[in-house]
C-alpha positions as CSV (number, residue, x, y, z in Angstrom):
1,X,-17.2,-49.8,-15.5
2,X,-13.6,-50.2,-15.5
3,X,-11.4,-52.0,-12.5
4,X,-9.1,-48.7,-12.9
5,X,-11.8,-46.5,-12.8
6,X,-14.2,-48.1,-9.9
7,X,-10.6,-47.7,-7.7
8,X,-10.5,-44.4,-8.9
9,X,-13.9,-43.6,-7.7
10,X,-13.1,-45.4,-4.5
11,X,-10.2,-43.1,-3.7
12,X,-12.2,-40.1,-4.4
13,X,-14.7,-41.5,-1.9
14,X,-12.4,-42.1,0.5
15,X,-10.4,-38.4,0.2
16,X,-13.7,-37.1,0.7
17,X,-14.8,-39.3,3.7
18,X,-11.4,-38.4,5.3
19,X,-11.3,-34.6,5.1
20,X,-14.7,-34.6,6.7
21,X,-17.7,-35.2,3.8
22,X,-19.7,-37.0,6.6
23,X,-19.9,-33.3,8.4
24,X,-21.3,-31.6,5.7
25,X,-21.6,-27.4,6.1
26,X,-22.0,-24.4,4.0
27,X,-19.6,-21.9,4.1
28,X,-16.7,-24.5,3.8
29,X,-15.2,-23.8,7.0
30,X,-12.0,-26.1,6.2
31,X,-11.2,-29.5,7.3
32,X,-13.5,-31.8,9.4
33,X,-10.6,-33.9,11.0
34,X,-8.6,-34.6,14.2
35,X,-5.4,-33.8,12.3
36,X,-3.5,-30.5,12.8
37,X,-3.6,-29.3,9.1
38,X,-0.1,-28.2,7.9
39,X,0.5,-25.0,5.6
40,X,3.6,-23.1,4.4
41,X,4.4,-20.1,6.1
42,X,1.9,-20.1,8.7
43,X,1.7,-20.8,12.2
44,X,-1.0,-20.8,14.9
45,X,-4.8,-21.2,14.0
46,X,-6.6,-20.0,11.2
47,X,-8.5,-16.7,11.5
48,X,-11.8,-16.9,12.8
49,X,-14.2,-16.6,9.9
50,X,-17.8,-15.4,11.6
51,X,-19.8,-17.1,8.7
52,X,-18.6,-20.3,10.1
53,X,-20.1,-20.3,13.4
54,X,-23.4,-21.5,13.5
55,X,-25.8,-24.9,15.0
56,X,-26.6,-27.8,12.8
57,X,-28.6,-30.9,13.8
58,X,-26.8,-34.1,12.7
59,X,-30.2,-35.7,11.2
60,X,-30.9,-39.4,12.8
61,X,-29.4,-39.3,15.6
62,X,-31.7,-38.7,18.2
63,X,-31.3,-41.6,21.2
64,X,-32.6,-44.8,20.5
65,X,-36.2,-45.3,21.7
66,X,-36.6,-46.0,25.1
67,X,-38.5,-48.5,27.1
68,X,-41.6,-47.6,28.9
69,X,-40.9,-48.1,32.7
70,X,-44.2,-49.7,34.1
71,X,-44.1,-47.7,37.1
72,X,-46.6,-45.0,38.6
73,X,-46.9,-42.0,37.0
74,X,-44.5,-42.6,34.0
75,X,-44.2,-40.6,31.6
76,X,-42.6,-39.5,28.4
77,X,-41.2,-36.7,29.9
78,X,-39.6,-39.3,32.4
79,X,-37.5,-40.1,29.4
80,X,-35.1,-36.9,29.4
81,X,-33.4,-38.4,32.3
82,X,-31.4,-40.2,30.5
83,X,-29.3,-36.8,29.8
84,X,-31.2,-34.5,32.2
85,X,-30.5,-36.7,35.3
86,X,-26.4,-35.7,35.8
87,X,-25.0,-37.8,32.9
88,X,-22.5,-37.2,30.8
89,X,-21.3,-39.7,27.7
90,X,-17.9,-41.3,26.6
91,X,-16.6,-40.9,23.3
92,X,-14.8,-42.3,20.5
93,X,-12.6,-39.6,18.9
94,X,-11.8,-42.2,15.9
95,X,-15.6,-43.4,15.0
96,X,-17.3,-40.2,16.0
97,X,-19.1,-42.0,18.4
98,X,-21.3,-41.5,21.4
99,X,-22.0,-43.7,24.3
100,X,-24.5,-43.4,27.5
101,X,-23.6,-46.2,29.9
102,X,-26.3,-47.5,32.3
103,X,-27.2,-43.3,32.7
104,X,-30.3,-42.5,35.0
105,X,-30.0,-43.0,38.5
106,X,-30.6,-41.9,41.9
107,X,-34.6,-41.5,42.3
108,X,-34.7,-40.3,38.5
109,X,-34.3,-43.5,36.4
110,X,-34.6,-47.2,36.7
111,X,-33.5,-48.6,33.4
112,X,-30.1,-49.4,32.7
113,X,-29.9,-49.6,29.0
114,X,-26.6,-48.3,27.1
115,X,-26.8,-46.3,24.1
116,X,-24.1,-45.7,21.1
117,X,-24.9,-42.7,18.3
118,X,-22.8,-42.1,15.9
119,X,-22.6,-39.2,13.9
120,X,-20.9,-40.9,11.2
121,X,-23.9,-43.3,10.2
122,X,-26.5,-40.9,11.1
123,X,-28.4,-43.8,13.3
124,X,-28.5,-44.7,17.1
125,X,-28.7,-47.5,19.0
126,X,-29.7,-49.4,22.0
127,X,-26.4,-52.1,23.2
128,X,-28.4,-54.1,25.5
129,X,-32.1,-54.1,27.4
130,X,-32.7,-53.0,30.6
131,X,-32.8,-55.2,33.6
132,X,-36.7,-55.9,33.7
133,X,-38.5,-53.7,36.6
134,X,-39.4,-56.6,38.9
135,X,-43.3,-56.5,39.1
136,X,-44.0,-57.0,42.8
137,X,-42.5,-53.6,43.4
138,X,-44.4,-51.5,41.1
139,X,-45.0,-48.2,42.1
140,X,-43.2,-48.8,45.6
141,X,-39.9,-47.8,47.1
142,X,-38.0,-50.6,46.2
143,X,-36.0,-50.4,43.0
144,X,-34.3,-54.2,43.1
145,X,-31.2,-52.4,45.0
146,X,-30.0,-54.4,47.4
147,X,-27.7,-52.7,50.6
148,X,-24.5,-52.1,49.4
149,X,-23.3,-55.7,49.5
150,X,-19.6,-57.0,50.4
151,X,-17.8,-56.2,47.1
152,X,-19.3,-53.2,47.2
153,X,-20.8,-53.0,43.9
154,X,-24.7,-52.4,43.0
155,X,-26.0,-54.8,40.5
156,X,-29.3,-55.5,39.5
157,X,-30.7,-59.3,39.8
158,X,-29.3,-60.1,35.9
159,X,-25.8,-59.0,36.8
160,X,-25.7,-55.7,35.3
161,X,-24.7,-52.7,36.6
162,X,-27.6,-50.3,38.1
163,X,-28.8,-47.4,36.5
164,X,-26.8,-44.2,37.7
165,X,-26.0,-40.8,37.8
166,X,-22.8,-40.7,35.3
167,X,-21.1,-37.1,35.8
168,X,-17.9,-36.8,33.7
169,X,-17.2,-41.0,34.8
170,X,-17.3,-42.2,31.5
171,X,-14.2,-43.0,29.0
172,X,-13.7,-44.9,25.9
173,X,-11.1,-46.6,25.9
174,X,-9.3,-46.7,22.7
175,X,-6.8,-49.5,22.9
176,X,-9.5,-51.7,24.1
177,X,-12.4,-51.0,22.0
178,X,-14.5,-51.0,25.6
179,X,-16.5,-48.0,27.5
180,X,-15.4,-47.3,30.7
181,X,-17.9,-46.6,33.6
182,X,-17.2,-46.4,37.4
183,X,-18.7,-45.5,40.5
184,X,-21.6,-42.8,40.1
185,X,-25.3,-42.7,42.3
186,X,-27.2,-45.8,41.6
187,X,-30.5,-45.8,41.6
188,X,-32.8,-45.6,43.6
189,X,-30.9,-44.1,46.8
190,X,-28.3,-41.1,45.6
191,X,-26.1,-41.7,48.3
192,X,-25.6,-45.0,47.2
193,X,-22.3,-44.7,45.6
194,X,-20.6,-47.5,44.8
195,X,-17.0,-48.7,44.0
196,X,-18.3,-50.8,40.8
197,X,-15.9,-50.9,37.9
198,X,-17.2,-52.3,34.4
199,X,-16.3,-52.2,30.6
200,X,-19.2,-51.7,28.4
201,X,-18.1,-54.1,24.7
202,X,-20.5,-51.9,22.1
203,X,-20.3,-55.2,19.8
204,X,-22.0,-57.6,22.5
205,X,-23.8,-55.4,24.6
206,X,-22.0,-57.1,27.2
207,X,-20.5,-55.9,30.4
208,X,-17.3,-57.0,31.9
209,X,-16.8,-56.5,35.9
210,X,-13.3,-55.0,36.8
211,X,-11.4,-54.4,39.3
212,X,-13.0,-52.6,42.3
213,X,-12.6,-48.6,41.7
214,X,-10.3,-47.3,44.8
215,X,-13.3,-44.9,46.1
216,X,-16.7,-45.3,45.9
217,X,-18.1,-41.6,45.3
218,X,-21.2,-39.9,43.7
219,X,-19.4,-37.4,41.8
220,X,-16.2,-38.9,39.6
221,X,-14.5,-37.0,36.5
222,X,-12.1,-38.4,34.7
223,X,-10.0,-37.9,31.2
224,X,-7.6,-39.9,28.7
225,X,-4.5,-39.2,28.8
226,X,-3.3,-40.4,25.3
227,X,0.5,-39.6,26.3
228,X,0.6,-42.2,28.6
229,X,-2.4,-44.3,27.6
230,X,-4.1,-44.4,30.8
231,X,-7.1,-42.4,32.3
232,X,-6.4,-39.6,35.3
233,X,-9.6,-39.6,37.3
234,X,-10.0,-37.6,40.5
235,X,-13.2,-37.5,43.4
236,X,-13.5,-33.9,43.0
237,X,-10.2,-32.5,43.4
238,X,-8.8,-34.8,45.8
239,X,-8.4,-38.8,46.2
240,X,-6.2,-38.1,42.7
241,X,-5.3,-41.3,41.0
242,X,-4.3,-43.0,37.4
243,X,-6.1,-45.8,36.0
244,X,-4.1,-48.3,33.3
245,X,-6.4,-50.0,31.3
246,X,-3.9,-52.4,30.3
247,X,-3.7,-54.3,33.5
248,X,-6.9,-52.6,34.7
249,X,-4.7,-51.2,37.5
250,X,-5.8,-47.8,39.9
251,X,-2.7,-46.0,41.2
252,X,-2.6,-43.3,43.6
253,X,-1.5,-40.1,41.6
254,X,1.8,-38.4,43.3
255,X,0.9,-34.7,44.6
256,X,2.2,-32.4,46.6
257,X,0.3,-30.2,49.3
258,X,-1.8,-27.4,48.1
259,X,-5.0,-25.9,49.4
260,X,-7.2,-26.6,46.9
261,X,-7.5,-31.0,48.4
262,X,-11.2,-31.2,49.0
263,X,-14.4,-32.6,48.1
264,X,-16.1,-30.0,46.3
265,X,-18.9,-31.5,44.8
266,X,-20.0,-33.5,42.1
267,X,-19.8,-30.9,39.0
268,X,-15.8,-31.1,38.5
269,X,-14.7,-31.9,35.3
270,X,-10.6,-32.7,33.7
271,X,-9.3,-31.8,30.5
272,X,-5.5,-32.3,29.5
273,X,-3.1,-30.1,27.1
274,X,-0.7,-32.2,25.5
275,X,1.0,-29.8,24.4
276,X,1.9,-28.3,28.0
277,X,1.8,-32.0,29.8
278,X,-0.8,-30.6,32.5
279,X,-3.9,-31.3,33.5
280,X,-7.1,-28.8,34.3
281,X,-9.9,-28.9,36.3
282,X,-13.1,-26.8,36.5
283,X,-16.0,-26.6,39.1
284,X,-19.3,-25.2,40.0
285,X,-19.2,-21.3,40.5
286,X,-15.5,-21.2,41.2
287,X,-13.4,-23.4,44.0
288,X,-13.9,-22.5,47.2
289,X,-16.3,-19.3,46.5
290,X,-16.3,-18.3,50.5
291,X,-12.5,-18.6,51.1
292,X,-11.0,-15.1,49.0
293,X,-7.8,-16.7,49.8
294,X,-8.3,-19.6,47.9
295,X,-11.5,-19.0,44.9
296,X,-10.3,-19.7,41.5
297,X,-12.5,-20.4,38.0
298,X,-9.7,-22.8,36.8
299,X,-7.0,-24.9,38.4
300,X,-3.9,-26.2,36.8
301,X,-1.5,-29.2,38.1
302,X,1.6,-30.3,36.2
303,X,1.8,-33.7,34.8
304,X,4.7,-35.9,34.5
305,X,6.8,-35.9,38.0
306,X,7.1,-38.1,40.5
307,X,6.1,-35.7,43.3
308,X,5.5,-32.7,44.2
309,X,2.6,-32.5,41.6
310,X,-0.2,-29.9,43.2
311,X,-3.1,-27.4,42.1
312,X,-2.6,-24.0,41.3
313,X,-5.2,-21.3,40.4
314,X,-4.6,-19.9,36.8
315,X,-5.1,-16.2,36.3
316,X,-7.1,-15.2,33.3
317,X,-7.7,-12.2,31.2
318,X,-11.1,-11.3,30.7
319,X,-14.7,-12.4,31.5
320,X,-14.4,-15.7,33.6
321,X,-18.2,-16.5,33.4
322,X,-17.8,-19.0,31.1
323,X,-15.6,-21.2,33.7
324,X,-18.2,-20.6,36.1
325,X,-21.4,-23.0,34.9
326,X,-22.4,-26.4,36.7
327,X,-20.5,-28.6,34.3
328,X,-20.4,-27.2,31.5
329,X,-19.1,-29.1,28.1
330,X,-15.4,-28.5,28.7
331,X,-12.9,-30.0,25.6
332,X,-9.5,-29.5,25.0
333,X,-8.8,-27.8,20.8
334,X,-5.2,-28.9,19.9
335,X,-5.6,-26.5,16.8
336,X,-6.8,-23.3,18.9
337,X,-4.7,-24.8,21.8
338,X,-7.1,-23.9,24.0
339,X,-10.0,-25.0,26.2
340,X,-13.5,-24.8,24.9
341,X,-16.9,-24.7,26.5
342,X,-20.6,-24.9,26.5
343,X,-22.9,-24.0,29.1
344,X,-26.2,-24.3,29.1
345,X,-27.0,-21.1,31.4
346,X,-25.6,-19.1,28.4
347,X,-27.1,-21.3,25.6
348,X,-26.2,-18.9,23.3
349,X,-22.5,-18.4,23.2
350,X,-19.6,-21.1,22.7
351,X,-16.3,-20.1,25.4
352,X,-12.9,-20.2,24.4
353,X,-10.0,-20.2,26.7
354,X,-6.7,-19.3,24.9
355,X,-4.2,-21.1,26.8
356,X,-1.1,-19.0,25.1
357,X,-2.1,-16.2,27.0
358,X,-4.5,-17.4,29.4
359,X,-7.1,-14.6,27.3
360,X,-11.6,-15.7,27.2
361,X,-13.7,-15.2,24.4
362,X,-17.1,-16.0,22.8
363,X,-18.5,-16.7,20.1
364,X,-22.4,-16.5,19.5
365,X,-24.4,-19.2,18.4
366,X,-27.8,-20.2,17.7
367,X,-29.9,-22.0,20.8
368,X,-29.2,-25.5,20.3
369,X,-32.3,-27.4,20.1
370,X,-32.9,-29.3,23.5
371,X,-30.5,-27.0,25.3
372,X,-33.5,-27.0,28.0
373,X,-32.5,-30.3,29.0
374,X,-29.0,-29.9,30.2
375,X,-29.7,-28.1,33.3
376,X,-27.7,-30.1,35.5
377,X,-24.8,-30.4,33.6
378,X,-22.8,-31.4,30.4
379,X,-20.1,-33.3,31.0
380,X,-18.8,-35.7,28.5
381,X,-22.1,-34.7,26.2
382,X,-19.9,-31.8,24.5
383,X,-17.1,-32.8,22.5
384,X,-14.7,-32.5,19.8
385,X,-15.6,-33.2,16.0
386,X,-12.2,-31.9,14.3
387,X,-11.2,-28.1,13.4
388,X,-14.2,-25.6,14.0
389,X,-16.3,-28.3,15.2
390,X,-18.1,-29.6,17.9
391,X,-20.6,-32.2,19.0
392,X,-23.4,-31.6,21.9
393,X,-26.0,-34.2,23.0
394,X,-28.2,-31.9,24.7
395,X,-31.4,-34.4,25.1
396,X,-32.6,-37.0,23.8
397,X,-35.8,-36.2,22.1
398,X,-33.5,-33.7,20.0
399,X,-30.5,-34.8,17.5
400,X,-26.8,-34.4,18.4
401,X,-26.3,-30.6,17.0
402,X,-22.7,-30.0,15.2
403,X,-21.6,-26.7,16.5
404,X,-19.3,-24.8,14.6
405,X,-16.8,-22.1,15.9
């Protein structure tokens, strides 16, 4: 074969790769990619074509194996803590790329293994072993967690971070090539939250210690903010604060007074519209669902000023009970501009928050296989493919299904 026809072939390859001919589907719903796709005469998103929507499973991808804890009465069922056991995933928007740092936690899960899938390469991986279950504790209450010691971390004896409960924590971080994890329950105690900050290198397997995270709480969210390269992370809606990767600096996040300051549990979750510069946040059954005054499904604070910045309840047309789950999958869609969620109390039905007029709607889906074990939440385990099409990580014994809207 020809030099001129090989780079041909090469560039054929590589069109094909790049408009999304590693996410295969049948109808052709349209492009497979991050990119806003760009046609004459037309604004807004493309119609909504029913014989798009549907569940596929991305075949090998399905969590690495996972040790056998030698511990009394493991099982495998013990396994689906890894995702059933409050933990959500970062991920790599570029790669298409999964990761589970340290997940388990609290009385659920001792190992502390890391995990990357990508849906790219069809494969999974383990990044590192666990920290092995010292023997003279077997079976017993003590889980090689010391007190909280004076640098208020939790590490187990080889210097890795403990096994914990995750919630919407975790964060790639682009710039850096590195996974982001912070605070979380450790294992074995779950009010043993910690102020531990580390950076996961997927290359290595190795973990890098940080800087101390400003609050040490059981129930973090955060989200990139690609504007300003830097992650806004919150403990529930209050204790608000900015987080620069570069100089691996926490900054209190300016804010006005509003009603809606309070520790409200561990299920909140952040997405940002770039388009509109703001930030949202969503919780468990509503904020504040005794206070009439003050309930709202979705809450809304401005980004970008120096002060003044404060919550305020959005008011939305139609049926809210999509915004109402424990932590559902929650991603922002820059080419519906709008947010979209998954909940695993209605299985069945993908949400769609139009944030042009503030208007919900659903689509109906097939059951995604492993959908049983998400039932304390999503987070980070739901996320954004390119146009029509979405990732969920629903259990480990099951693929990552691509869901398409």
């Amino acid at each position: 074969m020809s030099i001129r026809r090989r780079r041909f072939l090469a560039g054929l390859a590589a069109l094909a790769y790049a408009q999304g001919a590693a996410y295969p589907s049948s109808p052709d719903c349209g492009p497979r990619t991050n990119r806003i796709p760009r046609a004459p005469n037309r604004t807004g998103p493309a119609p909504f074509d029913p014989a798009c929507a549907g569940v596929a499973s991305i075949e090998g991808t399905v969590i690495a194996p996972l040790v056998h804890m030698p511990i009394t009465g493991n099982s495998e069922d013990l396994k689906k803590m890894v995702t059933l056991a409050w933990n959500g995933a970062a991920f790599d928007y570029e790669a298409k790329r999964f990761y589970l740092a340290v997940p388990g936690g609290h009385a659920d899960w001792y190992p502390n293994e890391s995990f990357m899938i990508d849906l790219v390469a069809n494969r999974s991986a383990r990044l590192h072993e666990m920290t092995p279950y010292p023997p003279e504790f077997v079976g017993g209450a003590n889980r090689d967690i010391p007190s909280r010691p004076a640098n208020g971390i939790y590490l187990y004896t080889d210097g890795k971070p403990a096994s914990r409960h995750t919630y919407a924590m975790p964060i790639w971080l682009p710039k850096q090539q590195r996974v982001l994890m912070a605070s979380g329950a450790c294992f074995d105690k779950g009010g043993r939250a910690d102020k531990y900050c580390g950076w996961l290198d997927p290359a290595t397997g190795q973990w890098a210690h940080k800087n101390l995270w400003p609050f040490h709480r059981s129930g973090m969210a955060a989200v990139y903010d690609f504007r300003r390269d830097r992650i806004f992370c919150g403990r529930s809606t209050q204790n608000l604060w900015t987080y620069d990767p570069a100089t691996d600096t926490a900054t209190n996040f300016p804010r006005g007074s509003d009603p809606y300051n309070a520790d409200i549990g561990v299920y909140v979750s952040f997405q940002i519209d770039p388009k509109e510069d703001c930030v949202y946040a969503i919780n468990l059954g509503g904020f504040f669902p005794n206070d009439d005054a003050k309930r709202a499904d979705l809450l809304r604070m401005k980004l970008g000023q120096n002060t003044g910045q404060a919550w305020e309840p959005v008011a939305i047309k139609g049926d809210t009970s999509g915004l109402k789950g424990k932590s559902p999958g929650f991603e922002y869609d820059a080419d519906m501009h709008a947010l979209v969620l998954w909940d695993f109390a209605y299985p069945d039905r993908v949400a769609i928050l139009r944030l042009a007029d503030m208007a919900m709607e659903y689509r109906a889906i097939p059951v995604p296989p492993g959908a049983e074990h998400t039932i304390n939440g999503v987070w980070g385990r739901f996320r954004r493919l390119g146009r029509g099409r979405y990732a969920l990580m629903a259990s480990p014994f099951f693929p990552v299904q691509r869901i398409s809207v």
